[in-house]
C-alpha positions as CSV (number, residue, x, y, z in Angstrom):
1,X,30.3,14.6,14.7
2,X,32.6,13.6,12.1
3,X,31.2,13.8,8.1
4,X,31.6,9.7,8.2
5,X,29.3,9.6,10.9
6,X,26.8,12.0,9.5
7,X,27.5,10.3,6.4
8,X,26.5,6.9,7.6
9,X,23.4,7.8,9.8
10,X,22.2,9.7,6.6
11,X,22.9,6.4,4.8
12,X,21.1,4.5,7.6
13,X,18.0,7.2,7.6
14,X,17.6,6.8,3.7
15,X,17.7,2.9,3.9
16,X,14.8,2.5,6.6
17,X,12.3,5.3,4.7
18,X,12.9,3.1,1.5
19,X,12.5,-0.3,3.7
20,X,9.8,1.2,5.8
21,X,8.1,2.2,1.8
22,X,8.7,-1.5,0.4
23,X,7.1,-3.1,3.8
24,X,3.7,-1.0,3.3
25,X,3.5,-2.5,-0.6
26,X,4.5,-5.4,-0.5
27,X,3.7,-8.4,2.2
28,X,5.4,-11.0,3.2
29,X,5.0,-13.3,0.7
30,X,6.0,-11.4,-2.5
31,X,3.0,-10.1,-3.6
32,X,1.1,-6.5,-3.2
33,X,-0.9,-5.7,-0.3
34,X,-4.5,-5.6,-1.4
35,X,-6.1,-2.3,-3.2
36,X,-9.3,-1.3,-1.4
37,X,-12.3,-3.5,-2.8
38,X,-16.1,-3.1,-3.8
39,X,-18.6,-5.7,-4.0
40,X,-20.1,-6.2,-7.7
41,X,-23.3,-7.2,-8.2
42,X,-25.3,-8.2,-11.5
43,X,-28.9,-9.2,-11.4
44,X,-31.6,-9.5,-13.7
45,X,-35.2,-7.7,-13.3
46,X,-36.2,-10.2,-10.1
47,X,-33.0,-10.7,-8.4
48,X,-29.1,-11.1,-8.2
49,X,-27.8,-13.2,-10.7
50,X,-23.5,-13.0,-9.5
51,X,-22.2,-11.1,-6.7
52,X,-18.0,-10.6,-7.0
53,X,-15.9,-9.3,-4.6
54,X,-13.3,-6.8,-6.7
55,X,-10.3,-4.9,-5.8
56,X,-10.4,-1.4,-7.3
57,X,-8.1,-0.4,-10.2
58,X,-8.4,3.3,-10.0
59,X,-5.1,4.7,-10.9
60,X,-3.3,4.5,-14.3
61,X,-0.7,2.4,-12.8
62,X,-3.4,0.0,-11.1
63,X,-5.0,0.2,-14.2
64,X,-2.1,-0.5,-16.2
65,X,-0.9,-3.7,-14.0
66,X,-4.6,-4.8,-14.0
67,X,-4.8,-8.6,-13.3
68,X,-0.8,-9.0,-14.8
69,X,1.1,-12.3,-13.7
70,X,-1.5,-13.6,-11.6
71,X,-1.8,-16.9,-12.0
72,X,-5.8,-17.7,-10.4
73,X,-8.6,-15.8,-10.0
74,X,-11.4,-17.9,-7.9
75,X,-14.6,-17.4,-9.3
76,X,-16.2,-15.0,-6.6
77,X,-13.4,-12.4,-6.8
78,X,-12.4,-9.7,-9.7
79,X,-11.1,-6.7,-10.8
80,X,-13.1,-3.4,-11.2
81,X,-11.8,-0.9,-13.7
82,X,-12.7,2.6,-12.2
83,X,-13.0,5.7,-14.7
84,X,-13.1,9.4,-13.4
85,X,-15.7,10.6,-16.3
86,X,-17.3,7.9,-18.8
87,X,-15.0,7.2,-21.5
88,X,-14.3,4.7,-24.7
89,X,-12.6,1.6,-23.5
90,X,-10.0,-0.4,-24.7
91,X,-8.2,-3.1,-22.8
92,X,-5.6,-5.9,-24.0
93,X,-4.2,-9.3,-21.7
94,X,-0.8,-8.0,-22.1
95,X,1.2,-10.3,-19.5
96,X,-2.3,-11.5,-18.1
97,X,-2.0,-15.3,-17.8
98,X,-6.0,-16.3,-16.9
99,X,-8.4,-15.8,-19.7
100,X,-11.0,-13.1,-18.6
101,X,-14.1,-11.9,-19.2
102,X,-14.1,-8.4,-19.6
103,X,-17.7,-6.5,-18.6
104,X,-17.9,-2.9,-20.0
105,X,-20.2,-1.0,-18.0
106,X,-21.8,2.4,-18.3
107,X,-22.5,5.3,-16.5
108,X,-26.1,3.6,-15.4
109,X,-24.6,0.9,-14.6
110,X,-25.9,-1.6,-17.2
111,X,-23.9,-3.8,-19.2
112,X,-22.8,-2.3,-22.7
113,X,-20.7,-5.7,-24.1
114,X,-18.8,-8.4,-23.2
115,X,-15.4,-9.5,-24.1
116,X,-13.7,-13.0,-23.9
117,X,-10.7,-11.9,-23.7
118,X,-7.9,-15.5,-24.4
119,X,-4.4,-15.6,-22.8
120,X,-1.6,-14.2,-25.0
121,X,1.4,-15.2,-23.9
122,X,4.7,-13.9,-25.6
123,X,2.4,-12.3,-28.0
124,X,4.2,-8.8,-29.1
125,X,2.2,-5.9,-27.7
126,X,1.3,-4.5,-31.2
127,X,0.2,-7.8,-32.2
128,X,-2.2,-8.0,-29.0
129,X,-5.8,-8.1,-29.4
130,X,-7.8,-5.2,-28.6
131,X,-10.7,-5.0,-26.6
132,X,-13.3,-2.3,-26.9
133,X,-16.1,-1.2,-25.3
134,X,-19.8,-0.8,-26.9
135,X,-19.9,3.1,-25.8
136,X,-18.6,5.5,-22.9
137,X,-17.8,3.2,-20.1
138,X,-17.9,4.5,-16.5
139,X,-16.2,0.7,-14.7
140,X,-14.7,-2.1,-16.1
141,X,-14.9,-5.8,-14.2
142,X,-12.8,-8.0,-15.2
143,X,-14.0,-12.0,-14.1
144,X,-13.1,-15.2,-15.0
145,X,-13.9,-16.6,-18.7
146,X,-17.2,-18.1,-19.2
147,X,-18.7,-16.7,-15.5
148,X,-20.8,-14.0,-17.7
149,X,-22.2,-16.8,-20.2
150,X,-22.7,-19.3,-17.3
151,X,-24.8,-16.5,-15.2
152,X,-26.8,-15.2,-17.9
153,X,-24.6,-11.2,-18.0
154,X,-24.8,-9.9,-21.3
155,X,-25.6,-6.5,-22.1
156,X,-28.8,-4.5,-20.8
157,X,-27.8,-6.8,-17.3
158,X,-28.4,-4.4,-14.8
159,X,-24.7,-3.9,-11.9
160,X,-24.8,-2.1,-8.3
161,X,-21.7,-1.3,-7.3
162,X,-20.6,-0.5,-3.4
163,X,-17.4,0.4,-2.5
164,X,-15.8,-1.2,0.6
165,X,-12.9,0.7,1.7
């Protein structure tokens, strides 16, 4: 074969691996194929109290990206912040356009504090507010503002967590 040839079915080769890359992230309508999820549930001593459906944020880069430039949250679904070993949390709403409350948790999985975290919006990121948690947090959910208040979650609430995929 002749090095245009080569040169061109290299080309080609290159092209579908990065196509055939892009497809398995992103779906047809723009946005990012779903992380794996866990259900969420808080409950006081007699029963549940909230159950949440949550996709997992368990890499820095998911972690990182969070809930960023999403625009709705419905009330039954969240985000839970996975930690490999308990550690002292601090989260911001950098480029996060739905106000949040964010639910530090600990390695018992009870409630530590609760953050209502407001929208920021063009906000510098050193002049974003700061987030922290009450002690070493093990998972972080992040749900809509005013869910926690309106359910009775505050700290000593009790979470079980199961992973779905």
């Amino acid at each position: 074969m002749e090095k245009k040839t080569i040169g061109a079915i290299t080309l080609i080769i290159v092209f579908l691996v990065v196509f055939a890359m892009w497809v398995r992230v992103v779906t047809s309508d723009g946005t990012q194929n779903p992380l794996p999820q866990a259900k969420v549930e808080f409950k006081n001593s007699t029963s549940s109290i909230l159950n949440i459906t949550c996709e997992i944020a368990s890499t820095p880069s998911q972690q990182e990206r969070g809930l960023m430039n999403r625009t709705d949250l419905p009330d039954d679904r969240g985000m839970l912040f996975v930690f490999a070993a308990p550690e002292k949390a601090t989260f911001w709403m950098k480029n996060t356009l739905i106000p949040l409350d964010i639910i530090f948790i600990n390695d018992s999985k009870v409630v530590l504090n609760i953050a209502e975290a407001k929208i920021e919006t063009g906000v510098p990121d050193s002049m974003l507010t700061r987030y922290y948690s009450d002690g070493l947090t093990k998972w972080v959910v992040e749900i809509n503002e005013g869910l926690s208040s309106k359910y009775g979650i505050s700290a000593g609430t009790q979470v079980s967590i199961e992973y779905l995929t």
